[in-house]
N, C-alpha and C positions, 0 to 999 in steps of 0.2 A: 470761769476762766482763770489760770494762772495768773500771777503778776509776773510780768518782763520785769526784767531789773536793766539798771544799765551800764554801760559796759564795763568791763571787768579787768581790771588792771594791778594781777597778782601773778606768782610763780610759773603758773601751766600757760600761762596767756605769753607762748613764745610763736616766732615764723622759723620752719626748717630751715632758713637761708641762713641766719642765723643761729640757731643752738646747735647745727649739725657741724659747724665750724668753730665749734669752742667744747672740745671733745673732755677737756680738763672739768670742764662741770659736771658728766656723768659715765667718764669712764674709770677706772681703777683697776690696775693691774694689781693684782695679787702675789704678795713678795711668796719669797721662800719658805719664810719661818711660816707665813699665814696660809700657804698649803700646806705644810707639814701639819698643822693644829687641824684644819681640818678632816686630812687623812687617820689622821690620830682618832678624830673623834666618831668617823665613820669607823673606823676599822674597830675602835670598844664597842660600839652597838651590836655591828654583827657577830661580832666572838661572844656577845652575853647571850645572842640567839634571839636579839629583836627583830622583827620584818619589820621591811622601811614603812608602813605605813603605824606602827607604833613608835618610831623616832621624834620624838619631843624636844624642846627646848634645850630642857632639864636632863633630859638623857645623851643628849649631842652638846655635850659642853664645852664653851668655845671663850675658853679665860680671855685671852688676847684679841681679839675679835669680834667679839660678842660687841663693844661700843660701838664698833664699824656699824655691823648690821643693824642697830640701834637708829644712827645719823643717817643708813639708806631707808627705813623705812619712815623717818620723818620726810625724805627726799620725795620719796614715794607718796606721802599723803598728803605734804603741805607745803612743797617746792617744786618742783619740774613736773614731777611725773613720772620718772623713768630713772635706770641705772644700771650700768654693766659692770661686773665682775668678769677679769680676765685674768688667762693665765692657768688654771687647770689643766692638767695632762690625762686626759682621759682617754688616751691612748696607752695608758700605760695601767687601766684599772678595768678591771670586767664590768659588765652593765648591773650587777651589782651595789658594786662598790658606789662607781658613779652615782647611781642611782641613790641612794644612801650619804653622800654628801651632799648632793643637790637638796635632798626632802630635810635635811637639817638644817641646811643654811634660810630654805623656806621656812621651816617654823620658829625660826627666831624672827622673821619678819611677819606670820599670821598662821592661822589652822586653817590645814588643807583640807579643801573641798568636793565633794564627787564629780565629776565634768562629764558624766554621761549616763545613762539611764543603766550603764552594767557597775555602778559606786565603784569607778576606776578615781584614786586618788593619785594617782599619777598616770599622768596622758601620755603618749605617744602619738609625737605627729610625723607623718611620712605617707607616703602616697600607697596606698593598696591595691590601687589600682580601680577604686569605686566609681562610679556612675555619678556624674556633678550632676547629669539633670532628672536623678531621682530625689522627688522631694525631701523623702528623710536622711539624705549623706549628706557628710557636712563638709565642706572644700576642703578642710586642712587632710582629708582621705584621700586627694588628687593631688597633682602635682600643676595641676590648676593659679592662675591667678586668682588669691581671694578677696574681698573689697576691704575695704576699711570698715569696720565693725571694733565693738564692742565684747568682752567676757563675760558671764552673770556670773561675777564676784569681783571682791575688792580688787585683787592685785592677780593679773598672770606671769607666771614667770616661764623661762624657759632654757635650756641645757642644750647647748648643738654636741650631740654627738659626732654626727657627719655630715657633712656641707656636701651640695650636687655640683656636678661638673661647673653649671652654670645655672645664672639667677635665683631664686631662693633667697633673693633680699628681705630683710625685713624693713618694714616705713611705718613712722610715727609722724600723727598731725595733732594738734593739740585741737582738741571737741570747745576748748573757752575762745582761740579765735576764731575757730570757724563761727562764735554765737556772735562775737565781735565785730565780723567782718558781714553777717549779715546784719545786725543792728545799721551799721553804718551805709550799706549801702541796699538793704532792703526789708526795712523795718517791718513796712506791711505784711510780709512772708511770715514770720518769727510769732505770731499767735499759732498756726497753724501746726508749728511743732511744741507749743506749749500743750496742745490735745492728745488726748490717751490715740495711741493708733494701735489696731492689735499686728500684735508677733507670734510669725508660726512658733509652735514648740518643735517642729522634725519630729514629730512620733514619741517623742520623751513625756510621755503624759500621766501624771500620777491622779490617783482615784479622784472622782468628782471634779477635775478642771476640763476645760476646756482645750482642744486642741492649739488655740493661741490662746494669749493674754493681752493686756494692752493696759499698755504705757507710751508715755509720752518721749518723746525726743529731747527734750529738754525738761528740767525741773527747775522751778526755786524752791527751796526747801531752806529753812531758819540761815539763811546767808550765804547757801552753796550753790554756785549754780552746775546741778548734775546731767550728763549726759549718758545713753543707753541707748543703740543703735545697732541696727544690723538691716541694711536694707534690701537682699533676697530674701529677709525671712519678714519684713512687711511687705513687699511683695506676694511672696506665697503665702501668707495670709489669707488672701483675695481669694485662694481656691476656698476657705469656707463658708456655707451657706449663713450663717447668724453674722459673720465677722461683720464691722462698720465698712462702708465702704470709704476709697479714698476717693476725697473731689480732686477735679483740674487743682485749682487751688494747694491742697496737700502735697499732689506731685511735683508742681513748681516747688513749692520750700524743698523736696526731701530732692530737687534735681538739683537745686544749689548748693545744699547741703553735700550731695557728692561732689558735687564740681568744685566746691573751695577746698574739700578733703585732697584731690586729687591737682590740685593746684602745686608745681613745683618749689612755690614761693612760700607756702601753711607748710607741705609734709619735707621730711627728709629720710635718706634710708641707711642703712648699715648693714654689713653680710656680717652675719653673727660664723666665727672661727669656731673650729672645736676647742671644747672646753671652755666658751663663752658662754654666762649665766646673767639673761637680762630678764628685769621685773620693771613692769609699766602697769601702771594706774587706772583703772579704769574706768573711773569717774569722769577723768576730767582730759584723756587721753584715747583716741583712735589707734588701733595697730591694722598693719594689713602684710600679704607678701605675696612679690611677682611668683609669676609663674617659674618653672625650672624645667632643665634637661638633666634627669639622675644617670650616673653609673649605670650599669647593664649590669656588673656582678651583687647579687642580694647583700652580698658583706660588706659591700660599698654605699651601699643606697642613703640618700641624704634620711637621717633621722635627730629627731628632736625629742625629748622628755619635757613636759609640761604639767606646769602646778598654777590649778586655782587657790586663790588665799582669801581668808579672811582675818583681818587686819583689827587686831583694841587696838584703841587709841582714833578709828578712822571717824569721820563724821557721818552726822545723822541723814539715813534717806527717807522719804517723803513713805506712806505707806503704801502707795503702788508696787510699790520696788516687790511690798510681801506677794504679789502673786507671781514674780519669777524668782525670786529668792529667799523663796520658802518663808523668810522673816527680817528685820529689819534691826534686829539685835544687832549692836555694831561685836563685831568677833565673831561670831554665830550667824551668819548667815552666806547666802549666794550658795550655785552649785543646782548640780539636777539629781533630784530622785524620784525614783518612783517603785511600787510596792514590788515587794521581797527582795530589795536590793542589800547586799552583802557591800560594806565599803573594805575596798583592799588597795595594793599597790603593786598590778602587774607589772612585770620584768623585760614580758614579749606584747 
C-alpha cells in the first residue's frame, strides 16, 4: 500500500471560485512586437523547408520571448498549473502557418509527443462525427460533453482555431484539491485510489501489452503527490476478462472523485477565443469541456490543434507511469505508440 500524505498546501492546490476570478495570474495577452517575433519565427522555418514537426527550440528562435516561455513553463510545472496566451490572429494565417507557431511556442516549453496510435504529433480536436459509445473513439471525436480526465503526458496544450456557435467550454479543477477535500472529509475513501486500477488503452495497444494498464489514481512519489485519471476508460476496462475488478468500495472513492471534479466550487471554465493557446498540467490538474452546437458550414466547424509535451525540468514519476508512458525519463516520456508508427504533424 502507498503512503497518504497529508494535505497539500502548494501552487495547484487552488478552488475555481477563486483562481477563475483573478484572470491576472494566468492570462497574457500577447503584445504586438511579441506576435510579430513569433510570425517571424514561424515564417523562417517554413521558407527553409522545415515541416512543423521538425520545428525545435533552436530552430523557432524567439530572442524576446523565449524568457516568457521560460516563466510559463515554470507556471506549468511548479505553480498553478495552467496558462493562456492571447492575442493571436489566426484568422489571418493558413493552417499552416498557425500550425507552425503553435508547435514552436510548444517546444520551448517541452518535446512533442504522439497522441494517438497513427504518431500524429499534432492533434486535431473537432468532432467528426464519431460514435461516443464505440469503445475505441475517444470523446474529443464528438461534439459530446467530455469528463474531466487526464493526458498521458506532461503538459497539453492547445490552439482554438474556431470556436462553435455554442458551448465548447473548457474547465479546469485542480486533481491536489480534489485529494484535499477528500482527505478532509473522507479519508477512509483515499487508500482506494492509492491502488493500481486498470485503464482501457481504446485499441492503441503496442506489441506485448495488454489491452489496459493499471495505475493508480493517486501517487506519492519522492514528495509529489501525482494524479492520472480518466474515468470511462476505468470503466471500460471492466469489459476485459484478466482486468482487476472494481469493489463497491472503489466506486465510492472514484464517485466522489467525480463529484468534487464536477463540483462548481473545485472546477471553473473558460471559452478559449480563436487564436487562444492554453497549456495545463497534467499531473496535478483535471481538464474536461461541455458539450457544443458547431456551425453547419465545414469551414466553420469549431476546431482546435493540440500538442502533448514533455517537459526537462518536470519531476520525477513513480515507475507505473512506464506502462502508459512508455518511460519515466523526465523529457522523454508520455504519448501512445504502437508498431510501424511513422511520428509526423498532420495539417487536416
Amino acid at each position: 500500500m502507498q503512503e497518504i500524505p497529508l494535505s497539500q498546501n502548494i501552487p495547484p492546490a487552488w478552488y475555481g471560485s477563486d483562481i477563475g476570478a483573478r484572470p491576472e495570474l494566468w492570462l497574457e495577452t500577447l503584445s504586438p512586437a511579441g506576435i510579430a517575433e513569433l510570425e517571424a519565427a514561424a515564417r523562417g522555418c517554413l521558407d527553409r523547408g522545415l515541416e512543423i514537426a521538425g520545428i525545435s527550440a533552436k530552430s523557432f528562435d524567439l530572442p524576446t520571448i523565449r524568457p516568457r516561455l521560460a516563466r510559463l513553463r515554470d507556471q506549468l510545472l511548479r505553480g498553478i498549473g495552467f496558462g493562456l496566451l492571447r492575442g493571436l490572429a489566426v484568422a489571418d494565417h493558413d493552417r499552416e502557418m498557425a500550425a507552425a507557431i503553435f508547435f514552436g511556442v510548444g517546444a520551448h516549453l517541452g518535446h512533442a509527443r504522439s497522441q494517438n496510435g497513427a504518431g500524429h504529433l499534432l492533434g486535431h480536436v473537432r468532432d467528426i462525427g464519431a460514435d461516443s459509445g464505440d469503445m475505441n473513439v475517444r470523446i474529443y471525436q464528438t461534439s459530446e460533453r467530455q469528463t474531466f480526465h487526464t493526458d498521458s503526458c506532461d503538459v497539453v496544450g492547445l490552439l482554438c482555431l474556431r470556436d462553435a456557435v455554442e458551448g465548447g467550454e473548457t474547465l479546469l479543477v485542480s486533481a491536489v484539491t480534489i485529494f484535499n477535500e477528500m482527505r478532509r472529509r473522507r479519508p477512509d475513501l483515499l487508500p482506494y485510489l492509492f491502488e493500481p486500477l486498470a485503464t482501457d488503452r481504446r485499441g492503441e495497444v503496442d506489441r506485448g501489452q495488454k489491452p489496459y494498464f493499471q495505475i493508480p489514481v493517486f501517487s506519492w512519489h519522492e514528495g509529489h503527490l501525482t494524479s492520472i485519471y480518466q474515468r470511462q476508460y476505468i470503466d471500460s476496462a471492466q469489459r476485459f476478462k484478466g482486468a482487476p475488478r472494481l469493489t463497491d468500495r472503489h466506486v465510492e472513492a472514484l464517485d466522489m472523485y467525480d463529484d468534487l471534479a464536477n463540483d462548481p466550487h473545485l472546477h471553473f471554465s473558460m471559452r478559449l477565443r480563436p487564436g487562444d493557446m492554453q497549456f495545463v498540467y497534467n499531473h496535478a490538474l483535471l481538464h474536461d469541456r461541455t458539450g457544443f452546437r458547431d456551425h453547419t458550414e465545414p469551414e466553420n466547424r469549431r476546431h482546435l490543434l493540440r500538442l502533448w509535451l514533455s517537459c526537462p525540468g518536470d519531476r520525477p514519476l513513480p515507475d507505473c507511469f512506464a506502462e502508459r508512458f512508455g518511460s519515466t525519463a523526465i523529457g522523454d516520456r508520455g504519448g501512445v505508440f504502437v508498431p510501424g508508427t511513422r511520428l509526423h504533424a498532420p495539417l487536416d
